[in-house]
C-alpha positions as CSV (number, residue, x, y, z in Angstrom):
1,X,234.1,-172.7,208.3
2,X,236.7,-170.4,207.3
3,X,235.9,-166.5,206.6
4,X,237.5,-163.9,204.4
5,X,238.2,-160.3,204.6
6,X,239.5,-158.7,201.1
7,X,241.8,-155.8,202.3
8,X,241.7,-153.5,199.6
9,X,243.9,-150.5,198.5
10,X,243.3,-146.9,199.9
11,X,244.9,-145.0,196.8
12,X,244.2,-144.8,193.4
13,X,247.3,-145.1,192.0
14,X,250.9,-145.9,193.4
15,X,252.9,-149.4,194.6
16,X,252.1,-151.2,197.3
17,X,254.3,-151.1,200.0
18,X,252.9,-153.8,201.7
19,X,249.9,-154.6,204.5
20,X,250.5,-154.3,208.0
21,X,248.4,-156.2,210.4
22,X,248.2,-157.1,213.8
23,X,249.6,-160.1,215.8
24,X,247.0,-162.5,214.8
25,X,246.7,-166.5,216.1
26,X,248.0,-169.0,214.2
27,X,244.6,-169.8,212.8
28,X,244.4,-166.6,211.3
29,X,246.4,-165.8,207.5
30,X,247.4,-163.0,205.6
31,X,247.1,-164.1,202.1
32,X,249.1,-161.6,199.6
33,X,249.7,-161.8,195.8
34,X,253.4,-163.8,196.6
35,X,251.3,-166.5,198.1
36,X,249.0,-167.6,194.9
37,X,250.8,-170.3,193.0
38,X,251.1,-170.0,189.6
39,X,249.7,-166.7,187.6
40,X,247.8,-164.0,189.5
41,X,245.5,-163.4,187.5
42,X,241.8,-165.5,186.1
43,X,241.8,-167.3,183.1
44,X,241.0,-164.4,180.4
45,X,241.0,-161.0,181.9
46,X,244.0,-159.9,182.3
47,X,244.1,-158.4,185.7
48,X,245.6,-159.2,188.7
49,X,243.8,-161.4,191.5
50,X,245.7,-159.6,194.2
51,X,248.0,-156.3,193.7
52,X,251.3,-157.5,193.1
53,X,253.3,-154.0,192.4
54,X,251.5,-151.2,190.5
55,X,247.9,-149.8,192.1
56,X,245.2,-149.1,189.9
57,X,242.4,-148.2,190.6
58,X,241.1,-147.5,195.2
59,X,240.0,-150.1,196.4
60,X,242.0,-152.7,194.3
61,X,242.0,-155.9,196.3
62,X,245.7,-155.7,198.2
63,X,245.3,-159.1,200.4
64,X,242.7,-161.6,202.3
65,X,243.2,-162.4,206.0
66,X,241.0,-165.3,206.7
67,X,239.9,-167.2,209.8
68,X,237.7,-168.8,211.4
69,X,235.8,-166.5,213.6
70,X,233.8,-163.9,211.6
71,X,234.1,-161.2,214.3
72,X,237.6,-161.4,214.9
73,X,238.2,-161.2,211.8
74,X,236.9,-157.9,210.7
75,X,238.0,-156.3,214.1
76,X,241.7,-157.6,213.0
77,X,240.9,-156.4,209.5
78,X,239.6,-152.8,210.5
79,X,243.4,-152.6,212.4
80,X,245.4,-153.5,209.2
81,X,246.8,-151.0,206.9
82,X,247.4,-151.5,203.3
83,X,250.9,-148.8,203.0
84,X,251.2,-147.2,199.4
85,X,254.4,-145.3,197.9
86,X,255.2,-143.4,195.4
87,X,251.7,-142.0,195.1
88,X,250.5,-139.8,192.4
89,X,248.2,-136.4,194.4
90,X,244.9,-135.8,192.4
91,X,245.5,-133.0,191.5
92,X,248.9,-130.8,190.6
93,X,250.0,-127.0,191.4
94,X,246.4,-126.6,191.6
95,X,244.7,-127.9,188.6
96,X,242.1,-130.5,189.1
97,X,242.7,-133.7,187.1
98,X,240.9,-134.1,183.4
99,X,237.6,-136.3,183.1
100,X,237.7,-139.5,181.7
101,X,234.8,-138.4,179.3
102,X,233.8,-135.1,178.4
103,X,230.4,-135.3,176.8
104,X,229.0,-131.7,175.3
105,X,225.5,-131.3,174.7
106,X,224.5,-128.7,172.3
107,X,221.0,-128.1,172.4
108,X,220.6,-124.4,170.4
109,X,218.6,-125.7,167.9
110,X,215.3,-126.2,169.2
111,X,212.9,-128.0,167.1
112,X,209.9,-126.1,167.1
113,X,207.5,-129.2,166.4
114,X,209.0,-130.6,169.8
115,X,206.5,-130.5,173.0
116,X,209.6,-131.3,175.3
117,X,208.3,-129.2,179.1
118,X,212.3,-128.6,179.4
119,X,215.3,-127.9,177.5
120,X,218.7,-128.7,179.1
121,X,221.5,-126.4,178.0
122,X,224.6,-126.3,179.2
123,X,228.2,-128.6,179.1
124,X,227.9,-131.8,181.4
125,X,231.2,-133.7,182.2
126,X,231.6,-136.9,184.2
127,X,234.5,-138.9,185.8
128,X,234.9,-142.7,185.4
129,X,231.7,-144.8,185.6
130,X,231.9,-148.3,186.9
131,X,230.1,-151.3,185.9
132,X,227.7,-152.5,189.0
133,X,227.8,-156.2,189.4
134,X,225.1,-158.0,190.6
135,X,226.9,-161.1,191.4
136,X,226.9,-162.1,195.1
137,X,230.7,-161.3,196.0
138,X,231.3,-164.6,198.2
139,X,231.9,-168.3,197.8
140,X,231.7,-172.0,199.8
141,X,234.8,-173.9,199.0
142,X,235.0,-177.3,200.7
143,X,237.8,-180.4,199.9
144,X,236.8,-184.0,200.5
145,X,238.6,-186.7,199.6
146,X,240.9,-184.5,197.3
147,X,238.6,-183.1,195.6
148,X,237.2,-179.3,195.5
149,X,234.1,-177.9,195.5
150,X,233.3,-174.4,195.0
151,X,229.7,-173.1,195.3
152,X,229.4,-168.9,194.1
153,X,226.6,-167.5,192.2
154,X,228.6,-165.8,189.1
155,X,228.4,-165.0,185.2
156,X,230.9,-166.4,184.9
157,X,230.8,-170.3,185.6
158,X,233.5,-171.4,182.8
159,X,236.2,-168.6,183.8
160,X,236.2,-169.6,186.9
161,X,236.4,-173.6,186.7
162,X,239.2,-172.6,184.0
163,X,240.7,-170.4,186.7
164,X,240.5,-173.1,189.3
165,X,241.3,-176.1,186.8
166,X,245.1,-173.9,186.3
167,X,245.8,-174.9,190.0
């Protein structure tokens, strides 16, 4: 069997620079976005598969180094870096950087017929929110006689046999 470990960007923002690792044994691979044939990106969601150029968002998947022993792997993987330039800081001459959303709740008018045991008053903001996915993030991919078969549990099963079926 052959393992994967997604090395993943460390900025929010920027272009890669590229990925570092260490001397690894030929049965070990660094796969980056110049080594997926064809377009880097699934089916219908325009995205890339791997970063190509522009970083954007951390934690953005950079590369996959894959091999065959599990443990190897990840120590080889915790000893890579993923280099970023021309990096944007989080915040500029002091000011902190503006909210995606900035929800204001106004609650001065009480309803007297309410029985609420609290009011909340007050302005509330919050930064990004992402989407948690309850798909497993792995997959079994096996060739036999020419022929591929990939076993992941997604919600996606058509976007990614049209993703595959491209190749």
């Amino acid at each position: 069997m052959i393992h994967a470990v997604i090395l993943r960007s460390p900025s929010k923002n920027g272009r890669l620079a590229g990925i570092k690792c260490p001397k690894m044994p030929n049965s070990y691979t660094l796969i980056t976005a110049k080594d997926i044939p064809g377009v880097n990106e699934p089916d219908d969601f325009h995205i890339p598969i791997l970063i190509d150029d522009l970083i954007s968002y951390k934690g953005e998947p950079a590369g996959i180094i894959s091999g065959p022993d599990l443990i190897k792997l990840e120590n080889f993987a915790a000893n890579c870096t993923v280099e970023v330039k021309d990096q944007i800081p989080d915040s500029v001459s002091g000011t902190e950087p503006e909210a995606f959303a900035k929800i204001i709740y106004n609650t001065n008018e009480q309803n007297e017929s309410s029985n609420a045991l609290l009011i909340a008053s007050g302005s509330y903001t919050t930064g990004i929110q992402e989407h948690w996915y309850s798909e497993t993030h792995g997959a079994i991919a096996q060739f036999t006689n020419g022929n591929l078969t990939l076993q992941t549990a997604t919600q996606w099963p058509m976007n990614v046999k049209r993703s595959l079926a491209r190749f």
